[in-house]
C-alpha positions in Angstrom: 0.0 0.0 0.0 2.5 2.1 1.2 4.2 1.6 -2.3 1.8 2.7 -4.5 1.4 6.0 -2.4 5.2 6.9 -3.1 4.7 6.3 -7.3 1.9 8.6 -7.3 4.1 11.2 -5.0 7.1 10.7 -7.6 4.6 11.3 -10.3 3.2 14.6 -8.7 6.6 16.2 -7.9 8.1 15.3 -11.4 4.7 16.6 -13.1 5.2 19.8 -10.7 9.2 19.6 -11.7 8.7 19.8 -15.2 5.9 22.5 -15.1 8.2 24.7 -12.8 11.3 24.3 -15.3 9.4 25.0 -18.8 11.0 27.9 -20.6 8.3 31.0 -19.8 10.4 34.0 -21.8 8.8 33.2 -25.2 5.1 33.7 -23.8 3.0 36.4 -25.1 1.4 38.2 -22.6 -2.0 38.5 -22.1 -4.0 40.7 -19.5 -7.7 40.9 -19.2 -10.7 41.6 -16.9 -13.7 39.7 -17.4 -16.8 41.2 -15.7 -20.1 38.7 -15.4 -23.1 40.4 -14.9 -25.6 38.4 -12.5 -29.2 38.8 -13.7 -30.1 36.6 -10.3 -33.4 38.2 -9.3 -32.1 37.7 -5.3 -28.5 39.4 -6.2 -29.6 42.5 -8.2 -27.1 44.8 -9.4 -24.1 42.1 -8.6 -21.8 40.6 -10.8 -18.2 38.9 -10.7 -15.0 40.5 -11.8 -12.2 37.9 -13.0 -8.4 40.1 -13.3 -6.3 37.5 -15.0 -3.1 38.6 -16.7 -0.4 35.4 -18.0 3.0 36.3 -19.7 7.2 35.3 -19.0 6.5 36.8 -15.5 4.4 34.2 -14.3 0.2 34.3 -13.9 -1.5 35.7 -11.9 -5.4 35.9 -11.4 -7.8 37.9 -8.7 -11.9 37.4 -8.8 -14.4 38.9 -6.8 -17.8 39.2 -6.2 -19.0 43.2 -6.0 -22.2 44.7 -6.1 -22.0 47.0 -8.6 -19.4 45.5 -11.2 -18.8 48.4 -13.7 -18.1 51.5 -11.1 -15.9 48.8 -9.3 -13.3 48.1 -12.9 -13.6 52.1 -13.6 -12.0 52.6 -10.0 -9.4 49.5 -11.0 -6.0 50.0 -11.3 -5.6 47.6 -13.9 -8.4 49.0 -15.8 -6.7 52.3 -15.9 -3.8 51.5 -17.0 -4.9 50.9 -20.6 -3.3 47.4 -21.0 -6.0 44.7 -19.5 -9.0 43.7 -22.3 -12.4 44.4 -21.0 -14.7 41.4 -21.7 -18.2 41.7 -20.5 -20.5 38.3 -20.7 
């Protein structure tokens, strides 16, 4: 039992090996904020707001759940800046 628990250990840590050691500097980067508007009749006005951005720096992603969605990206730092793509679903 006990060696079966150690192959699928070795297997994790060389899966998580190999991900941690692929080459990252050749990546195109890619920022955007994805904003789901809940039409829930009990959460009116509410919506989701998903800040992922992905490049040779690494990934990095925030959500949140705010009640008014739009006035909370126009105060957004990320939003500002110009360089995240606004999706709205």
């Amino acid at each position: 039992m006990y060696k079966k628990i150690d192959k699928v250990r070795a297997h994790r840590e060389e899966l998580k090996r190999m991900l941690f050691s692929a080459p990252t500097e050749s990546r195109k980067v890619v920022k955007t904020i994805i904003v789901n508007y809940n039409n829930n009749p009990w959460w009116e006005g509410y919506g989701d707001v998903k800040i992922l951005s992905d490049g040779p720096s690494g990934y990095c992603s925030f959500s949140t759940h705010q009640e008014n969605p739009f006035l909370y990206i126009s105060e957004c730092k990320e939003f500002n800046s110009g360089e995240y793509e606004l999706i709205i679903k």
